[in-house]
KOLDOZA-707412 format. One line per field, with one value per residue (C-alpha): residue number from 0; residue in one letter; x, z, y. Coordinates in Angstrom, 2 decimals. Layout:
// KOLDOZA-707412
i	NUM  ... $
aa	a  ... $
x	X  ... $
z	Z  ... $
y	Y  ... $
This chain:
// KOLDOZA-707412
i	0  1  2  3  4  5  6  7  8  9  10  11  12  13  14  15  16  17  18  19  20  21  22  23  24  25  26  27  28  29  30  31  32  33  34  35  36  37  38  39  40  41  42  43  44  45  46  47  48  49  50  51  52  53  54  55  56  57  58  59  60  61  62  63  64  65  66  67  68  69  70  71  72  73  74  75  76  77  78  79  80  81  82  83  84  85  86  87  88  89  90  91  92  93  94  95  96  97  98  99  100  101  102  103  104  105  106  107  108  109  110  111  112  113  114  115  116  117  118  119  120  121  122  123  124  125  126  127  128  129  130  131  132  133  134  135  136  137  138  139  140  141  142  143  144  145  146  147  148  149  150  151  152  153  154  155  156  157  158  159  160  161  162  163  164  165  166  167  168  169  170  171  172  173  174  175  176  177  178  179  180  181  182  183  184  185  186  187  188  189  190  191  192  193  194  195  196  197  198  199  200  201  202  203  204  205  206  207  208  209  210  211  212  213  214  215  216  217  218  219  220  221  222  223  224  225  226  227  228  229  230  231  232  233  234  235  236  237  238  239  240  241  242  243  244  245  246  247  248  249  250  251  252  253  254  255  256  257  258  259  260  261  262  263  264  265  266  267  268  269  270  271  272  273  274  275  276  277  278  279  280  281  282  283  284  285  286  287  288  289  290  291  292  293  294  295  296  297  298  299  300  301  302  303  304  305  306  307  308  309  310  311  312  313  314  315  316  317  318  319  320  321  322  323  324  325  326  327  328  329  330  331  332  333  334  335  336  337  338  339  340  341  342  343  344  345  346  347  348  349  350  351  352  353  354  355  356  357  358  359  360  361  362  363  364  365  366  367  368  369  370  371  372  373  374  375  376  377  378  379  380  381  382  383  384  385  386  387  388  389  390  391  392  393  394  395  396  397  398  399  400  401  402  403  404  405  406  407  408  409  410  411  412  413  414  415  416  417  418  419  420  421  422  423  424  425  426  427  428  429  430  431  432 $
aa	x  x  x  x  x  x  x  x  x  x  x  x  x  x  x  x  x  x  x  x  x  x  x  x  x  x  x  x  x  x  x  x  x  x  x  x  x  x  x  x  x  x  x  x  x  x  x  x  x  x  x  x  x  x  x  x  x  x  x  x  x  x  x  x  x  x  x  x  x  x  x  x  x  x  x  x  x  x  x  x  x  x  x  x  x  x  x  x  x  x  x  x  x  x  x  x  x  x  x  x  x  x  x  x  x  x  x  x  x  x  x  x  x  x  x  x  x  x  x  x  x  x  x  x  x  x  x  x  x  x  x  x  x  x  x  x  x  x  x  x  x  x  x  x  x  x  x  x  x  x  x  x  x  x  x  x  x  x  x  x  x  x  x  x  x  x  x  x  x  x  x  x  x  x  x  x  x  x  x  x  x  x  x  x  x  x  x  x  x  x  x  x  x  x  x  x  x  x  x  x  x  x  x  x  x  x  x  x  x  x  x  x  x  x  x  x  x  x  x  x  x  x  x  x  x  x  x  x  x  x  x  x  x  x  x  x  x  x  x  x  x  x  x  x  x  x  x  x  x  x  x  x  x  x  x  x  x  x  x  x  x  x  x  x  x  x  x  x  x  x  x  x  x  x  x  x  x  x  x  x  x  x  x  x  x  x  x  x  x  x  x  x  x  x  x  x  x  x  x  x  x  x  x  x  x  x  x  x  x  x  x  x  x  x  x  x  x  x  x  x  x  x  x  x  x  x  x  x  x  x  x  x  x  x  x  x  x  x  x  x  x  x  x  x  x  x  x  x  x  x  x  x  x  x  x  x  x  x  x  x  x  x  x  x  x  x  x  x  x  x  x  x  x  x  x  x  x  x  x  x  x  x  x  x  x  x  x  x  x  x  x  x  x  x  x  x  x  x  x  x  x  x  x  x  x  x  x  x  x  x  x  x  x  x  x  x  x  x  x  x  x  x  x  x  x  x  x  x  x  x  x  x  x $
x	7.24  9.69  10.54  12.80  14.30  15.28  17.67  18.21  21.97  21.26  20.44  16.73  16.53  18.79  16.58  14.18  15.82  16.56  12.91  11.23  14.18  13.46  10.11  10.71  10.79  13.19  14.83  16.88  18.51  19.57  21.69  22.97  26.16  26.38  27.56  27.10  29.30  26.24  24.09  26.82  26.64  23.03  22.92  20.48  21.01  22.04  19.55  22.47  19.61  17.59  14.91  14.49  14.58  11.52  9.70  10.34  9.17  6.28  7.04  8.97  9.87  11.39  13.77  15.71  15.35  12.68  13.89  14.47  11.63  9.34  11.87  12.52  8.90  8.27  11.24  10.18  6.30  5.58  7.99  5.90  3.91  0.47  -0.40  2.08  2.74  5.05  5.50  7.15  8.68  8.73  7.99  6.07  3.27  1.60  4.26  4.67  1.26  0.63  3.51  2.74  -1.08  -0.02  2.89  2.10  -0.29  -3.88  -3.29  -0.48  -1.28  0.21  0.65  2.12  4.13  5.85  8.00  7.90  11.24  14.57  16.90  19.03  16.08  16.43  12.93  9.13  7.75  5.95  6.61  4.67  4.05  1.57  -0.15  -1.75  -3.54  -5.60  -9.24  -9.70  -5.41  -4.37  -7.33  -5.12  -1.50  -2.21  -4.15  -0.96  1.55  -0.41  -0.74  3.10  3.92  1.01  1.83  5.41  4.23  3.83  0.99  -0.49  -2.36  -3.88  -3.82  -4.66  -2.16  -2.45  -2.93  -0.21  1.74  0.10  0.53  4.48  4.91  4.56  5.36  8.81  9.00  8.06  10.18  13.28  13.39  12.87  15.74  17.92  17.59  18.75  21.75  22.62  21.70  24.32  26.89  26.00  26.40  29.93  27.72  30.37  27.98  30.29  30.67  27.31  26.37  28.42  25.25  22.07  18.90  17.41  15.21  18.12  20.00  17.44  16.98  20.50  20.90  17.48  19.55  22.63  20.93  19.30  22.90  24.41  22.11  22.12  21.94  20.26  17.34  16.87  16.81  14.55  12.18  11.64  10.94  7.19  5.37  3.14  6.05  6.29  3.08  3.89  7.51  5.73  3.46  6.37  8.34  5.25  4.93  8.90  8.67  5.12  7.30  10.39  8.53  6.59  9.53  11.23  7.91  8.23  4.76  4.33  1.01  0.93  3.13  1.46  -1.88  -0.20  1.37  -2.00  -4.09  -1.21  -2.15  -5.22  -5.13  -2.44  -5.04  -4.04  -0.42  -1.20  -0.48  2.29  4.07  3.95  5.49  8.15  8.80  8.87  11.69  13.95  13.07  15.22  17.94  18.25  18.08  20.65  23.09  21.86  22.36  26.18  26.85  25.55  27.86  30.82  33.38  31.67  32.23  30.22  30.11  29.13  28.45  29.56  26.54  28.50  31.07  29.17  31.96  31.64  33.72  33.91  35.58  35.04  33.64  35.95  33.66  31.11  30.23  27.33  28.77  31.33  31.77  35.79  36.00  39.04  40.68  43.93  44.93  44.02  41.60  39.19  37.06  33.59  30.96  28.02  25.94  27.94  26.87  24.27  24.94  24.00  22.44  23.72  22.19  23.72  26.70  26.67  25.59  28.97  31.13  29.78  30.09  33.49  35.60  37.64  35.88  37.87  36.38  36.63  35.86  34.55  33.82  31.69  30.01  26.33  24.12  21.29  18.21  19.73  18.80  22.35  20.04  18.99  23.12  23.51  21.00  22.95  25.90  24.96  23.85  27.34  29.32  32.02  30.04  29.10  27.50  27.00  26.81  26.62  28.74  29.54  26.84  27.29  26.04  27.74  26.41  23.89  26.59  25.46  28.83  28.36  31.14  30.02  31.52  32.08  32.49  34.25  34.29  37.68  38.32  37.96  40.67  39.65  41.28  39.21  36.42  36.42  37.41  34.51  32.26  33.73  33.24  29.64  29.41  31.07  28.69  26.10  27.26  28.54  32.53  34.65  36.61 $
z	22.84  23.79  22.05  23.28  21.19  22.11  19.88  18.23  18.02  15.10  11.43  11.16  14.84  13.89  10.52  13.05  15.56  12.60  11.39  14.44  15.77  11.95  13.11  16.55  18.86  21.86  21.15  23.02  21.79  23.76  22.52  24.26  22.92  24.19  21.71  22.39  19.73  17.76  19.81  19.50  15.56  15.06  18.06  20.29  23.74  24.67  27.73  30.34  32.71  30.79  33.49  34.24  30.64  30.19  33.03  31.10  27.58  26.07  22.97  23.45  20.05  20.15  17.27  18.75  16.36  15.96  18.54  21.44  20.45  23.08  26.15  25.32  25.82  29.04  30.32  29.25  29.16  33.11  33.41  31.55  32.50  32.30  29.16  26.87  23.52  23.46  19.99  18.08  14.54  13.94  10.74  12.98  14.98  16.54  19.20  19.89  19.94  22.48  24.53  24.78  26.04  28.23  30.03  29.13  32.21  30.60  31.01  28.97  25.01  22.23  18.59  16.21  13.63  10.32  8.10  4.77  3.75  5.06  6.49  3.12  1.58  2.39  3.19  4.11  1.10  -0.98  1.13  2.67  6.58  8.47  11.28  13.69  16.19  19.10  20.16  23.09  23.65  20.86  20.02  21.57  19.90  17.07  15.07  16.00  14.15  10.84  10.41  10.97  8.35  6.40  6.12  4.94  2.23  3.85  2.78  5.11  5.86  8.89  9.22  12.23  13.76  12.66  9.17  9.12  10.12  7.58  4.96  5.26  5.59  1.94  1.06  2.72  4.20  0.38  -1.44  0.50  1.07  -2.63  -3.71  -1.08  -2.19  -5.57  -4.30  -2.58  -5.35  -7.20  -4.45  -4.76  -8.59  -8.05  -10.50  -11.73  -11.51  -12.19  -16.02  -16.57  -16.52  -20.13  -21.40  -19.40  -20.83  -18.87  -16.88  -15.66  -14.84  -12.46  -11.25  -10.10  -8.38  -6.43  -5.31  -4.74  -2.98  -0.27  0.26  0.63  4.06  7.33  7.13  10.72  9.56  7.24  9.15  11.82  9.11  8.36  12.40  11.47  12.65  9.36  6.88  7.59  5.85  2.53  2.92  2.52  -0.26  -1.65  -1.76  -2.38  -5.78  -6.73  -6.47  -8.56  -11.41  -10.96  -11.64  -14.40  -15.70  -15.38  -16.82  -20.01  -19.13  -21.17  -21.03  -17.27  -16.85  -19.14  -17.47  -13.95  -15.49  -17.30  -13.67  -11.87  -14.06  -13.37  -10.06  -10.33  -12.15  -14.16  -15.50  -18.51  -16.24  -14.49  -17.87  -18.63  -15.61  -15.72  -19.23  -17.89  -15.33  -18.00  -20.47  -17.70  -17.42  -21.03  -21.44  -19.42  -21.45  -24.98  -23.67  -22.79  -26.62  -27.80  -26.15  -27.10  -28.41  -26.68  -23.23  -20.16  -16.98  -14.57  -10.93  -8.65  -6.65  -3.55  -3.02  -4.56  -7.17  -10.24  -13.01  -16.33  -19.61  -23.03  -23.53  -25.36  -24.85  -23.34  -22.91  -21.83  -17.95  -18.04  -19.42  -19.89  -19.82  -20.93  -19.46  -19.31  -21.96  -18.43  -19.01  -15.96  -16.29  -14.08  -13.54  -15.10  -11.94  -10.03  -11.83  -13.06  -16.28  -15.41  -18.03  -19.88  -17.41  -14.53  -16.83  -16.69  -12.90  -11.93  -14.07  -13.17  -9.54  -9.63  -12.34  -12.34  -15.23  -17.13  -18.29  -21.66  -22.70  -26.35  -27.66  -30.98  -32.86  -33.70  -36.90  -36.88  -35.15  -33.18  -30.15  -27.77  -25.34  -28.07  -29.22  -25.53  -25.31  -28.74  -27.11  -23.86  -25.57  -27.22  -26.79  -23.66  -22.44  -18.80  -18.78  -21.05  -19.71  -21.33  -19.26  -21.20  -24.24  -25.91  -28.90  -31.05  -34.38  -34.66  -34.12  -31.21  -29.27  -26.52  -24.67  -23.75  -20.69  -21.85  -18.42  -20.35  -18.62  -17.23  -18.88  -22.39  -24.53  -23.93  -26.79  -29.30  -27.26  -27.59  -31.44  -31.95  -30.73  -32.44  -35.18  -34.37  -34.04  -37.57  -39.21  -37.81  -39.08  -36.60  -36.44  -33.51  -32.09 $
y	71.91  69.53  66.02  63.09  60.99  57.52  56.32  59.44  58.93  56.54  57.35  57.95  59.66  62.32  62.68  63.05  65.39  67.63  67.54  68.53  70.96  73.09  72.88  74.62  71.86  72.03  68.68  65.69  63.13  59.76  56.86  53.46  54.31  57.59  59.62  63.42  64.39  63.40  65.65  68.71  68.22  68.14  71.48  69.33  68.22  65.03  63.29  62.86  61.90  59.89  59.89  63.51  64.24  61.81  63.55  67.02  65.78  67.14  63.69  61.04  59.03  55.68  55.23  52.20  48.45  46.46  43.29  45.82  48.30  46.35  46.13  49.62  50.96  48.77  50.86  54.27  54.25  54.10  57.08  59.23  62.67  62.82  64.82  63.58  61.47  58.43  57.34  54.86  55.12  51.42  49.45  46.51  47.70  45.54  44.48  47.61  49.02  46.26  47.70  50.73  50.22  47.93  50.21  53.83  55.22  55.87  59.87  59.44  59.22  56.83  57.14  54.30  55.86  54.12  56.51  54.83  56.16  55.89  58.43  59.17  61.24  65.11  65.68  64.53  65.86  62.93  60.48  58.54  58.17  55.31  56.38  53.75  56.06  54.28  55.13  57.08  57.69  59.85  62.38  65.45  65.15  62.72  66.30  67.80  65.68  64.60  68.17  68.69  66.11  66.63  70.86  69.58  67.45  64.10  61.91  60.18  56.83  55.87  51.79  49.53  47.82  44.01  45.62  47.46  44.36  42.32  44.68  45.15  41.36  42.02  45.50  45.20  41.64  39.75  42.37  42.19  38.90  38.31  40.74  39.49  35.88  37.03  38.07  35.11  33.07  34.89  34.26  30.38  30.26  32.06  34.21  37.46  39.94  43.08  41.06  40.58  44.14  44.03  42.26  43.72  44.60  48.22  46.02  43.60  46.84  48.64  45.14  44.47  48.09  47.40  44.08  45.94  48.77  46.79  44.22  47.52  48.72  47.37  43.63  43.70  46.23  43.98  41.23  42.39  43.56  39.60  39.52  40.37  37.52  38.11  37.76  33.65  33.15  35.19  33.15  29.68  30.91  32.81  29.35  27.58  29.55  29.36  25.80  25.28  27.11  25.38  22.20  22.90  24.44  20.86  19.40  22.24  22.47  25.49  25.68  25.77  28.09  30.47  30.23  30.46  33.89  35.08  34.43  36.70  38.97  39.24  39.05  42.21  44.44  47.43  45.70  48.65  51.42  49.62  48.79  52.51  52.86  50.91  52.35  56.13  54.55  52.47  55.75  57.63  55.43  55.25  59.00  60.32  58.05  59.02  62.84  61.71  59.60  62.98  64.99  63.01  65.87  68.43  70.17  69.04  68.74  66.14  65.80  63.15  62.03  61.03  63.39  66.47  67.48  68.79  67.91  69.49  68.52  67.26  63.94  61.12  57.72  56.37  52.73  51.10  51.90  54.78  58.00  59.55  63.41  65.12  68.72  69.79  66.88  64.67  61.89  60.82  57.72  58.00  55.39  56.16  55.24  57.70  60.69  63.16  65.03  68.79  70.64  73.80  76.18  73.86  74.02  78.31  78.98  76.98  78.85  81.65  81.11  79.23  80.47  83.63  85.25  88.10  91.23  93.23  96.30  96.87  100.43  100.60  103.37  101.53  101.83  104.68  103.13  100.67  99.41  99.24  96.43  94.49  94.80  93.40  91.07  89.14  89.64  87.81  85.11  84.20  81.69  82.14  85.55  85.36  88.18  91.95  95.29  99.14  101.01  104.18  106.11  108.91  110.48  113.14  114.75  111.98  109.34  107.04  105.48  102.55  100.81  97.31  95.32  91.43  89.24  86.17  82.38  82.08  78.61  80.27  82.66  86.08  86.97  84.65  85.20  89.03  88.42  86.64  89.50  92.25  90.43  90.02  93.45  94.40  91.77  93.84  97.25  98.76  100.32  99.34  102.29 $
């Protein structure tokens, strides 16, 4: 089958044109800003006629934003063949539901589509994907897709369209415009945020990189996320509410305030399961930096989540924000948010791949009744051994000789390191040759 993507030059078509190109689709991509090199990268074809490519497509996705979503289906929609899908991957539906009944022809079918994820997550498994399928125009491919996304882990809903819509306008419309007024708030208080992180609680911490994470996106996204003509309701009550507080705050009506607090939480339900929640998440956070105060003297390594390198040293300090690892008598200061601490076996598979690793040979005559793989086996499992093999055994008037092979990490002495093993082996009886 064939797919079309308009839009696919930006960040969640290409998600997109990968997904469905893994999946054996012959895909196209096309982009207002023309940019085949886009196409070449992702080993798709770019729609150099846009109309005869339209006329060819099995699926055509628009992937375009939200304010020209509309003008952009009125153009496609009456081009279509009979037979086939048009499909939008929109996070406001109904506008664009609308649009595509009114201009697709009625043998062509149409299928509403909200990814609830963005393009930066690898893949489709756990997340969540809205469907908003219409009655009579989407009974042939709309089987088709959920099962794609639902055989690759998706989970899906299935909402109406003025639903949907009213749904986000607090989902994402309520949240982000919450989160972003924080941060302007902060810009109007002159508010140093980088020094207050010196004094955060866990909560205050995962709630300034939820603020930081959404300033950091596409302001216009954002902004034509607030477009939903649903969200301007939840903004008056939203104000409405901020401004009931703010005034009983003035009036240190305590009382009031507590009983607005204790009805929210009623209203909100099961705040029991959330709190455990929320725990599990600030548990996490707080985790990962006990694990590095622990280390502090030994060796570790860390990867950097952005560029993908991994660094490896001994830990000197950590603070409530950094961690310093030392190599080479070279000190290197990381932000804590910047990295994951891998984990011993993490630690060994990148040595083992990436270090030039030194062999040893170490001949012994073993005890009566010994076991050479069990001798192996305790080898292996010291300190600075890559790996063990027997590659030589003989036995001579009931004296049993093995030669073991020591592959030794390449950032460790292989002369301490094979010291320490033959002095294993003495301490377990047997004579080295």
């Amino acid at each position: 089958m064939k797919i079309l993507i308009i839009g696919g030059t930006g960040e969640t078509g290409q998600w997109f044109a990968k997904f469905y190109k893994k999946h054996g689709f012959d895909v196209a991509i096309w982009g207002i800003n023309k940019k085949k090199e886009v196409a070449e990268e992702l080993g798709v074809v770019f729609a150099d006629d846009l109309d005869n490519e339209i006329k060819s497509s099995d699926i055509v996705m628009i992937s375009v934003p939200i304010n020209i979503t509309e003008k952009t289906i009125s153009d496609i929609a009456p081009k279509m063949p009979a037979g086939s899908l048009l499909m939008d991957i929109t996070s406001i539906k109904r506008g664009p539901m609308e649009a595509m009944i009114k201009y697709a022809p009625r043998n062509v079918e149409i299928l509403g589509s909200h990814p609830m994820f963005g393009p930066s997550i690898p893949d489709i498994r756990g997340q969540i994907v809205i469907f908003t399928p219409v009655n009579g125009r989407s009974s042939k491919w709309f089987p088709q897709i959920k099962s794609l996304y639902e055989d690759n882990g998706a989970h899906i809903e299935i909402l109406d369209a003025l639903e949907h819509d009213r749904m986000m306008a607090v989902i994402q419309g309520l949240t982000h415009f919450a989160y972003i007024t924080i941060g302007t708030v902060f810009r109007e208080l002159e508010f140093d945020v980088a020094k207050s992180r010196r004094f955060m609680s866990p909560m205050y911490d995962i709630m300034l990189d939820l603020v930081g994470r959404i300033l950091a996106q596409n302001p216009y996204l954002y902004a034509m996320i607030q477009m939903n003509p649903e969200v301007a309701k939840v903004h008056k009550v939203y104000i409405d509410q901020c401004n009931l507080m703010a005034e009983m705050v003035q009036r240190k009506d305590i009382e009031g305030f507590v009983s607005l607090m204790k009805k929210a939480a009623a209203h909100f339900g099961d705040t029991e399961s959330a709190l455990r929640r929320s725990d599990k998440l600030i548990g996490t956070k707080i985790a990962e930096h006990e694990e590095l105060v622990r280390s502090t003297g030994s060796e570790r390594a860390i990867k950097h989540i952005y560029s993908g390198v991994i660094h490896i040293g001994i830990v000197k300090k950590v603070t409530p924000r950094t961690v310093i690892l030392e190599r080479g008598g070279k000190k290197i200061e990381f932000l804590i948010e910047n990295v994951r601490l891998l984990n011993e076996l993490e630690l060994y598979a990148w040595k083992s791949a990436n270090l030039i690793n030194v062999t040893r040979d170490v001949s012994v005559y073993i005890p009566d009744a010994s076991d050479a793989d069990i001798i192996k086996s305790v080898i292996a499992c010291r300190e600075g051994i890559v790996s063990a093999q027997i590659i030589d055994v003989y036995n001579k008037q009931n004296i049993q000789s093995v030669t073991y092979r020591l592959t030794i990490f390449g950032d460790r002495d292989a002369a301490i390191v094979q010291g320490s093993i033959e002095k294993l082996l003495r301490g377990i009886g047997c004579t080295i040759r």
